[in-house]
C-alpha positions as CSV (number, residue, x, y, z in Angstrom):
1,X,90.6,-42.9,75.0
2,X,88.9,-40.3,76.9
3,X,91.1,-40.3,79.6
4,X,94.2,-39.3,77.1
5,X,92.3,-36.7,75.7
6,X,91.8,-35.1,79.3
7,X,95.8,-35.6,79.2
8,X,96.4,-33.5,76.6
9,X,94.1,-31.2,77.3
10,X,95.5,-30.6,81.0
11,X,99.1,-30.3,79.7
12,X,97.5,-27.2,76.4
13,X,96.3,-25.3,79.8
14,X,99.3,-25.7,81.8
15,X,101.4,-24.6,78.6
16,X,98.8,-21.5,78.1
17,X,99.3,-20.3,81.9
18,X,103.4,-20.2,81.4
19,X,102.8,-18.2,77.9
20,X,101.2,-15.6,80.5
21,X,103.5,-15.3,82.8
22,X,106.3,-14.5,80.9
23,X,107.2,-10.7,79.6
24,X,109.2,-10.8,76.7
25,X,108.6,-11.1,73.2
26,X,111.2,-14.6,72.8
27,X,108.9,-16.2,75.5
28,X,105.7,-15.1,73.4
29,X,107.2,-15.9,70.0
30,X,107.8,-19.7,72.3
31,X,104.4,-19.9,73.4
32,X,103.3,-19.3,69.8
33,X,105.3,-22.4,68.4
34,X,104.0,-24.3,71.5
35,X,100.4,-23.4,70.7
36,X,100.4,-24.8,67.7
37,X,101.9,-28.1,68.8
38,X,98.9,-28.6,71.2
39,X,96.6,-27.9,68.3
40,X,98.4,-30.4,66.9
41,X,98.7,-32.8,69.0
42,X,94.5,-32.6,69.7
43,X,94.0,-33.0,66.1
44,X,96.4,-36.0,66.4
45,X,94.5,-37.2,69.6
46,X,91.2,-37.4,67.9
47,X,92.6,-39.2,64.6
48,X,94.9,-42.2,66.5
49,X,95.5,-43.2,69.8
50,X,97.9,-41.6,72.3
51,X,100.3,-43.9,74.3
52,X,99.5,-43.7,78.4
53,X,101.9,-41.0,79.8
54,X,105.1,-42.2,81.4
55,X,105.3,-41.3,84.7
56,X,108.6,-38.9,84.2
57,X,105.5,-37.0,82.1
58,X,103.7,-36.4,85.6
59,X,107.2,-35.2,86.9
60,X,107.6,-33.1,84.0
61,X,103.9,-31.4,84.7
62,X,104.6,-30.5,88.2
63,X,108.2,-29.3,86.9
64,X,106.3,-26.5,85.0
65,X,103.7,-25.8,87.2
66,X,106.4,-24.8,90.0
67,X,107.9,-23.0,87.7
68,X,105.1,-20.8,86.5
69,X,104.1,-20.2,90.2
70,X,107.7,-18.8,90.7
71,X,107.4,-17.0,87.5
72,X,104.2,-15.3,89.0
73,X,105.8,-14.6,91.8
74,X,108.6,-12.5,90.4
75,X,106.5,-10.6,88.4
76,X,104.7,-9.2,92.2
77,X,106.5,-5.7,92.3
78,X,105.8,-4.7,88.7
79,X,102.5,-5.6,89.2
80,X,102.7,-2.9,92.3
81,X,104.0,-0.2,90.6
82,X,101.2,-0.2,87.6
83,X,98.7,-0.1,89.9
84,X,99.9,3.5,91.3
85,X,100.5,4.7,87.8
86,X,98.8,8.0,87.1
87,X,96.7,6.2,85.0
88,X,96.6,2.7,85.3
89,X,95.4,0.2,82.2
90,X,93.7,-3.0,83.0
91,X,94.8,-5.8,80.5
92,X,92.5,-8.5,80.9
93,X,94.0,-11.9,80.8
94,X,92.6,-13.4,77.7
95,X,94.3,-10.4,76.0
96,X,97.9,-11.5,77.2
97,X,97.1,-15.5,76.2
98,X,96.0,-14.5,72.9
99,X,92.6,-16.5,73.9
100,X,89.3,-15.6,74.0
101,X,87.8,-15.8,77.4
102,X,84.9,-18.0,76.6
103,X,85.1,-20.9,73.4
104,X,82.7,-19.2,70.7
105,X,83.7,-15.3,71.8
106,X,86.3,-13.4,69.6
107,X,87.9,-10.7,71.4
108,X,87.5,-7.0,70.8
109,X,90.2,-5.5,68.2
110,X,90.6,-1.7,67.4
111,X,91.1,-0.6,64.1
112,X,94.7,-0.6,63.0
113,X,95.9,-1.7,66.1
114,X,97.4,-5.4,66.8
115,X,96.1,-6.6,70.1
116,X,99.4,-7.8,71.1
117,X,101.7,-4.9,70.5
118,X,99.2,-2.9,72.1
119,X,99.8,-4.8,75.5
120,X,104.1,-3.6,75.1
121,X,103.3,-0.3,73.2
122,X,101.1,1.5,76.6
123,X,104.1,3.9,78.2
124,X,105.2,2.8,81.6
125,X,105.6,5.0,84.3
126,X,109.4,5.8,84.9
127,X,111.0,5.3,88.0
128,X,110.8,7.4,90.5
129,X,108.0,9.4,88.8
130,X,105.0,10.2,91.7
131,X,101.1,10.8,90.7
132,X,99.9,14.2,90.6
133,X,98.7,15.6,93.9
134,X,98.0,18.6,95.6
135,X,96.4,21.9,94.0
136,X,96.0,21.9,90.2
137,X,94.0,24.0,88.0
138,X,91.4,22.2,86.5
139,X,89.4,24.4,83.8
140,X,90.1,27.6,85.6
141,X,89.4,26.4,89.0
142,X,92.3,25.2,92.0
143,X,91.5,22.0,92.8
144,X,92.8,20.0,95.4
145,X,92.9,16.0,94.7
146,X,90.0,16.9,92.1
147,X,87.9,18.6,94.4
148,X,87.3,22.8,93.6
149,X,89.4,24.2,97.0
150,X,88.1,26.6,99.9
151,X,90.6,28.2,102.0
152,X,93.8,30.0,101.5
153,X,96.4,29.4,98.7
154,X,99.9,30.3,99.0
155,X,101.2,30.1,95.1
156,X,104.5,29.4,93.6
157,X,104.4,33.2,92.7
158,X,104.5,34.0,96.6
159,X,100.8,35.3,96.4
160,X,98.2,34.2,98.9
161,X,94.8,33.8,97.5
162,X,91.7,33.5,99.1
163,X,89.8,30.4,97.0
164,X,85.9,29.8,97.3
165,X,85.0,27.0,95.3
166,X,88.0,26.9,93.4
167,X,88.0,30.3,92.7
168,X,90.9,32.6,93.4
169,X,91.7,36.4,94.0
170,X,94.3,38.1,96.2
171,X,94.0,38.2,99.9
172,X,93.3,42.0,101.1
173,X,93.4,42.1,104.8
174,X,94.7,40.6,107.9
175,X,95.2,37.0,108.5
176,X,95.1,35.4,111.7
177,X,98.1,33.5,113.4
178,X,97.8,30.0,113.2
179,X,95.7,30.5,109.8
180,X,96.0,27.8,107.9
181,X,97.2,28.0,103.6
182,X,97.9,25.2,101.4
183,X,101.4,26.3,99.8
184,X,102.1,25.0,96.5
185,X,105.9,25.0,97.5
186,X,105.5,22.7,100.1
187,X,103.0,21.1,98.6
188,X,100.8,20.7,101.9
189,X,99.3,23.0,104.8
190,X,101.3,25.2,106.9
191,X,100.2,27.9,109.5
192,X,100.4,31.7,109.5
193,X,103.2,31.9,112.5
194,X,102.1,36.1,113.1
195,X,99.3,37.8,112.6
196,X,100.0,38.6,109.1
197,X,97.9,41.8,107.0
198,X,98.3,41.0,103.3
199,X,97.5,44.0,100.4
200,X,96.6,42.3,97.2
201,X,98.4,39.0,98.1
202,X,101.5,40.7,99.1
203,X,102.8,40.8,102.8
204,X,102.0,44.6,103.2
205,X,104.1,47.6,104.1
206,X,102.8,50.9,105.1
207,X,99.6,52.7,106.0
208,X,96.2,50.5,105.8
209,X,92.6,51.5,106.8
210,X,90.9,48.6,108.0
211,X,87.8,47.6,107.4
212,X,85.9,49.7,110.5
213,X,88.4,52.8,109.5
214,X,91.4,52.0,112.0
215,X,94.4,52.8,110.3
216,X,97.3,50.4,111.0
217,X,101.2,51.4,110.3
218,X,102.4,47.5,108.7
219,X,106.0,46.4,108.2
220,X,106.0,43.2,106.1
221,X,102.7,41.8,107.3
222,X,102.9,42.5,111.0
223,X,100.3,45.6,112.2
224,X,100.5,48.0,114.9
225,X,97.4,50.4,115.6
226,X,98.5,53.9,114.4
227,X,99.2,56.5,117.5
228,X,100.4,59.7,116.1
229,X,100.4,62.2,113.1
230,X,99.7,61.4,109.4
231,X,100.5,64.4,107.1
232,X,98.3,65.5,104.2
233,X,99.0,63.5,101.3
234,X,100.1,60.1,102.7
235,X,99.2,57.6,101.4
236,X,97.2,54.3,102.5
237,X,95.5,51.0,101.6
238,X,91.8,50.8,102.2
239,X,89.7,48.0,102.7
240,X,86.8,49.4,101.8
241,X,87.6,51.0,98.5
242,X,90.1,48.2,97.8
243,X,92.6,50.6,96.6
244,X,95.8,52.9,97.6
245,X,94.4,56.5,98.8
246,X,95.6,59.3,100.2
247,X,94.7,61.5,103.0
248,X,93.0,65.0,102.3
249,X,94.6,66.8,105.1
250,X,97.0,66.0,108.4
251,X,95.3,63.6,111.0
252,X,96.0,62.5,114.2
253,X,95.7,59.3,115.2
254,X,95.5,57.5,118.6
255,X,95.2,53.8,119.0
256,X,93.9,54.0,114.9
257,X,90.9,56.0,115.5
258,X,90.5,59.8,114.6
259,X,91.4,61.3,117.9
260,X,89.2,64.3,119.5
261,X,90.7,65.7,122.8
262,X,94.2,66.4,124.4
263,X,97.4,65.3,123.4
264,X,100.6,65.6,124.0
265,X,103.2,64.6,121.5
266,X,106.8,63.1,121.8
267,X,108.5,66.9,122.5
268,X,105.7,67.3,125.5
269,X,103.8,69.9,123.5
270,X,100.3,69.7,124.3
271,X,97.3,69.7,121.5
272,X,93.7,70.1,121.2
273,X,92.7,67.6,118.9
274,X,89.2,67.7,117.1
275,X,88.4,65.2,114.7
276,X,91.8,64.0,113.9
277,X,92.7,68.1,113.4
278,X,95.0,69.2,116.0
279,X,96.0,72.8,117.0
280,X,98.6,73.9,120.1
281,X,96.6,74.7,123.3
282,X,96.4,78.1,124.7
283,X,94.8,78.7,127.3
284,X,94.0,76.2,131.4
285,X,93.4,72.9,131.7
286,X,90.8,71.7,134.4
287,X,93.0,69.4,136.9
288,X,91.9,66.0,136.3
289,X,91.1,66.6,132.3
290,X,92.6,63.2,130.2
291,X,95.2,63.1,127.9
292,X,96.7,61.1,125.9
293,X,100.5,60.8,126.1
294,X,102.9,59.9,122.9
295,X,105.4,58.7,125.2
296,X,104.1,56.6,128.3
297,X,101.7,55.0,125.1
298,X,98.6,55.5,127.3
299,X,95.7,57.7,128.5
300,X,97.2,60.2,131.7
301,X,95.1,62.8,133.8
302,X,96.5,66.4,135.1
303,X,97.5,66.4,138.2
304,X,96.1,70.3,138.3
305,X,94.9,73.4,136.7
306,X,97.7,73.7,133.9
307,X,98.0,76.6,131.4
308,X,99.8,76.0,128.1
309,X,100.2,78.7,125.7
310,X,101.2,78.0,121.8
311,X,101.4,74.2,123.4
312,X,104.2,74.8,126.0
313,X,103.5,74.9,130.4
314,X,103.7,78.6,130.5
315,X,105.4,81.3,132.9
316,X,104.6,84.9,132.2
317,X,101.6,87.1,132.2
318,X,98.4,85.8,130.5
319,X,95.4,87.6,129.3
320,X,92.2,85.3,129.7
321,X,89.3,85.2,127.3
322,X,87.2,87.6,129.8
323,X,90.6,89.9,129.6
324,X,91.9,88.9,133.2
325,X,95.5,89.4,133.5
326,X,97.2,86.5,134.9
327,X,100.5,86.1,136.8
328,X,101.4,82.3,135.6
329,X,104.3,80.4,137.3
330,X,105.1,76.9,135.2
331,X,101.5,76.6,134.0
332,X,99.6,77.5,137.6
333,X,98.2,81.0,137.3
334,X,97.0,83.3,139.7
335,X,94.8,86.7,139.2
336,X,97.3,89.7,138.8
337,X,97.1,92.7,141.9
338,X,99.6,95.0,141.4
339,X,101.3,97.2,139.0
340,X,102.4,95.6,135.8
341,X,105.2,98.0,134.1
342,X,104.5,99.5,130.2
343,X,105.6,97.3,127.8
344,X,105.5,94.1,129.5
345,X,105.2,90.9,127.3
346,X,101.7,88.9,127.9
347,X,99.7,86.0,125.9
348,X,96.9,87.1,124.6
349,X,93.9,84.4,124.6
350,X,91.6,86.7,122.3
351,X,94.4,87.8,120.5
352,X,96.2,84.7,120.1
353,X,99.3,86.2,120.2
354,X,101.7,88.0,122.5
355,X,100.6,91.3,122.8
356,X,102.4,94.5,124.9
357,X,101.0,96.8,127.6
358,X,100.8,100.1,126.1
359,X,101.1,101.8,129.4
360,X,101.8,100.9,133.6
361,X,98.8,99.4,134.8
362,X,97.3,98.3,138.0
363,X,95.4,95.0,138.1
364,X,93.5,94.3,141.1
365,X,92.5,90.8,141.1
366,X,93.4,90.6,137.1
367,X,90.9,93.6,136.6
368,X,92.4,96.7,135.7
369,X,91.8,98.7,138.7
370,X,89.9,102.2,139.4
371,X,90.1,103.6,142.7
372,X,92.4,103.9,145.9
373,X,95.0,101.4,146.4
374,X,97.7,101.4,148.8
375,X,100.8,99.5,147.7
376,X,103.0,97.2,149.3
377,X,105.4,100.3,150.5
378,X,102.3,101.6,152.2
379,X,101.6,104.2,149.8
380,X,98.4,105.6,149.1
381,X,97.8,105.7,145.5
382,X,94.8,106.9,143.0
383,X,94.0,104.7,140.4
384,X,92.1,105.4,137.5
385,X,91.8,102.8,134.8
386,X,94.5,101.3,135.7
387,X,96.7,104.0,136.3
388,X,97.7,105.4,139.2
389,X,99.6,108.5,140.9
390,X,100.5,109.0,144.2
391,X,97.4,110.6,146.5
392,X,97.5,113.7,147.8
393,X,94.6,115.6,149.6
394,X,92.1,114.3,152.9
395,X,90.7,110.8,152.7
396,X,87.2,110.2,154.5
397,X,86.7,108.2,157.2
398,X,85.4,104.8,155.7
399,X,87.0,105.5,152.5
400,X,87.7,102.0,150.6
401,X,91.2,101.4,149.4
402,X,92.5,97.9,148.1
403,X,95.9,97.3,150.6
404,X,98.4,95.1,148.2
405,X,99.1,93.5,151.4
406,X,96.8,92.5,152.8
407,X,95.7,91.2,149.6
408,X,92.0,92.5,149.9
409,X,89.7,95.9,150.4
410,X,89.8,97.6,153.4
411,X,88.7,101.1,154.8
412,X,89.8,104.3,156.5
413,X,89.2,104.0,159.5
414,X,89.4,107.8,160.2
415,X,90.0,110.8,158.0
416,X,93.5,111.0,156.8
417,X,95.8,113.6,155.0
418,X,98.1,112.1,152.7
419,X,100.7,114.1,150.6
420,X,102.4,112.1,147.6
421,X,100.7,108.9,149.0
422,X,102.1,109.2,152.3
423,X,100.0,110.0,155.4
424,X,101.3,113.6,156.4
425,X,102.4,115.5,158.9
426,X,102.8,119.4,158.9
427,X,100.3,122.4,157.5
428,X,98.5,121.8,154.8
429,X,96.1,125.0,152.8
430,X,92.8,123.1,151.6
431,X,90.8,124.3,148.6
432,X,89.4,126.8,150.6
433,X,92.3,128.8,151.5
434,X,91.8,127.6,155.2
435,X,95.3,126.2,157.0
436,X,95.4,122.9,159.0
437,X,97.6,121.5,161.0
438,X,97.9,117.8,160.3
439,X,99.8,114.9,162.9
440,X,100.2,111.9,161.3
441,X,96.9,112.5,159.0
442,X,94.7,113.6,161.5
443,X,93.9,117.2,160.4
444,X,92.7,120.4,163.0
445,X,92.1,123.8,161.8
446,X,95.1,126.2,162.7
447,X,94.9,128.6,165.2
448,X,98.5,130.2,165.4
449,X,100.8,132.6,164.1
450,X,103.1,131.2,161.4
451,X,106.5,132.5,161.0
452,X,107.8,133.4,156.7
453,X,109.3,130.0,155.1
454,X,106.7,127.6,157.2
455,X,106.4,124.9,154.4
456,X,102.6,123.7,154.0
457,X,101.0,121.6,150.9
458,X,98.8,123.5,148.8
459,X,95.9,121.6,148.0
460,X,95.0,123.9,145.0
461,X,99.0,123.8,143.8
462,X,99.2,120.3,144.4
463,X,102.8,121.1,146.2
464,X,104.6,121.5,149.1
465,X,105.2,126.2,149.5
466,X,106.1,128.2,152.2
467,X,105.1,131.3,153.8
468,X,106.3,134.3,152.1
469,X,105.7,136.3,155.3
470,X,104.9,136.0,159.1
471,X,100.9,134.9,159.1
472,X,98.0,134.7,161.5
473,X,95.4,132.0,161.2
474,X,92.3,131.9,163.9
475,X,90.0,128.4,163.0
């Protein structure tokens, strides 16, 4: 007797296991009816005696355990895709047999709600649908897989964000190449292929002050270092004050820093730059003095002592600061000797301008000149301040004379007679009345009788006369 009751109670379990593997509401409605034949067919066990088992009952066992094992089988991939569900619900076993798990324990039933439906009523996931990943917001804060994100963001929006913690603001500044962002596009981290400056998220165009006040000219992202004029007004991002400014007056700019020294723009104009102010030279530059060049893009020295004036190499006469006239040929200038004609054209450096000379004046060594100077024709001339006239009376011996030709002072070396700067030869009356007969400068007192119309020079007339009668002279 007990052995048939182990019978029947082996074939309830096998009948409970198939009720579980199947997935449609026919099969449940089945396993139902079948239920309540076992229940049955205990009662009816306990009450009368059950015949032994046939042995096609065995056969018919094993027929439905295989077929429950294949059932289980097929239901494999299902099983799969519920477990990567967004949000995958666990439906314990006894739930899906209808059974509680131990004899004695009812199982747990919401309000409302049948058990069984509830199993069928849960929303699949659709095919094809993926879970959720990458950056979300999550109660304010990007989060990446759930965890608040560091690093940089590139959003749908096409802004990149720097994110601490999960919080966000617009990148001002310049990334690095090979920077890596987390773009929500491509849902996964990409490098920065360029060196990239970025103004309130945006790849920047235009003028930006960095943050140790270099000023950078950007086109779409990509920086060079600013080399070269900004005009009043411009405008520019700064770092610092996180905002667009604009510049108080015209600066100049080499390699981004406010430039101090020379310069020479793209026209070959040469500049004295102080503080970023610029202003056209006027005036030498010491050979070997640095410069920096628009064009060669670098640093250059002079070969030698160059003068600019209003920013150009200059040819002309120049007045210096200590009012030495200067003969300048293509920027090399030389102390003026020699006569510079009235109205002549010469820079200024005092004046700043161009400035003319008012009369002819003689420069010796770039001074205007007082005293004797013989000219290049080997006249002898008397200069005072500058100007001159032609000498005419008796030099001393020793007297000191600047010789254009000989490009220095030199002195008489004997007494010398010269008539409209020329050393003379004939009579000549000095201020005393007293007549001298000169050879080649060299005067002796006259001791002869001089016939009417003799021509002498009159020291006191300042002109060559003659005798209006035969005349005697004795010493």
């Amino acid at each position: 007797m007990e052995g048939k009751k182990i019978t029947a109670r082996i074939c309830a379990a096998l009948l409970a296991a198939s009720v579980a593997a199947m997935d449609i509401c026919p099969a449940l409605a089945a396993g139902a009816q079948e239920q309540a034949e076992i229940q049955a067919m205990e009662q009816g066990i306990t009450d009368q005696e059950v015949p032994s088992p046939k042995p096609q009952g065995q056969a018919e066992i094993q027929a439905m355990e295989q077929g429950a094992a294949d059932q289980e089988t097929s239901r494999e991939p299902e099983s799969v895709l519920e477990e990567t569900s967004p949000e995958p619900r666990s439906v314990p076993e006894d739930t899906r047999t209808g059974q509680p798990d131990t004899e004695g324990e009812e199982p747990e039933v919401f309000d409302g709600v049948d058990t069984r439906q509830e199993i069928f009523s849960v929303p699949g996931q659709e095919e094809g649908q993926e879970t959720p990943s990458g950056i979300q917001e999550n109660g304010g804060l990007l989060c990446l897989d759930g965890t608040p994100y560091t690093g940089y963001y590139l959003g749908s929006d096409g802004i990149l964000y720097t994110v601490t913690n999960g919080e966000a603001e617009p990148t001002s500044g310049i990334v690095a190449a090979g920077t890596e962002y987390y773009s929500g596009e491509d849902a996964g981290a990409v490098q920065l292929p360029d060196q990239t400056l970025f103004v309130e998220g945006k790849q920047y165009t235009g003028y930006y002050l960095g943050p140790k006040n270099k000023m950078y000219h950007a086109k779409k992202g990509i920086c060079t270092l600013k080399t070269g004029l900004l005009k009043a007004g411009a405008s520019y991002y700064s770092y610092n004050a996180k905002q667009v400014l604009q510049l108080s007056r015209q600066t100049l700019y080499v390699e981004g820093k406010v430039y101090s020294g020379y310069y020479m723009d793209k026209s070959k104009k040469m500049y004295r730059v102080n503080k970023g102010v610029r202003s056209l030279k006027s005036g030498a530059v010491k050979a070997g003095a640095k410069y920096y060049s628009y064009n060669a893009k670098k640093f250059l020295q002079f070969p030698k002592q160059t003068l600019y004036v209003e920013g150009k190499v200059y040819s002309g006469y120049y007045m210096d600061k200590s009012k030495k006239m200067c003969r300048v040929n293509k920027g090399v200038r030389s102390l003026k000797t020699g006569v510079v004609k009235a109205g002549a054209k010469y820079y200024s450096y005092n004046a700043k301008k161009f400035l003319r000379l008012p009369k002819l004046t003689l420069y010796v060594k770039g001074k205007v000149y007082t005293g004797f100077y013989m000219d290049k024709k080997k006249r002898m001339n008397n200069v005072k301040k500058g100007t001159r006239t032609l000498a005419t009376g008796m030099l001393d011996a020793g007297t000191k004379y600047y010789s254009y030709n000989a490009k220095k002072t030199l002195k008489l070396k004997k007494q010398a007679l010269y008539v409209e700067g020329k050393v003379y030869s004939g009579y000549y009356l000095d201020p005393e009345n007293k007549m001298h007969s000169v050879q080649e400068g060299t005067c002796t007192l006259a001791n002869a009788t001089l016939d009417a119309g003799t021509r002498y020079y009159s020291h006191k007339a300042k002109k060559v006369l003659t005798l209006p009668a035969q005349t005697v002279y004795v010493n």
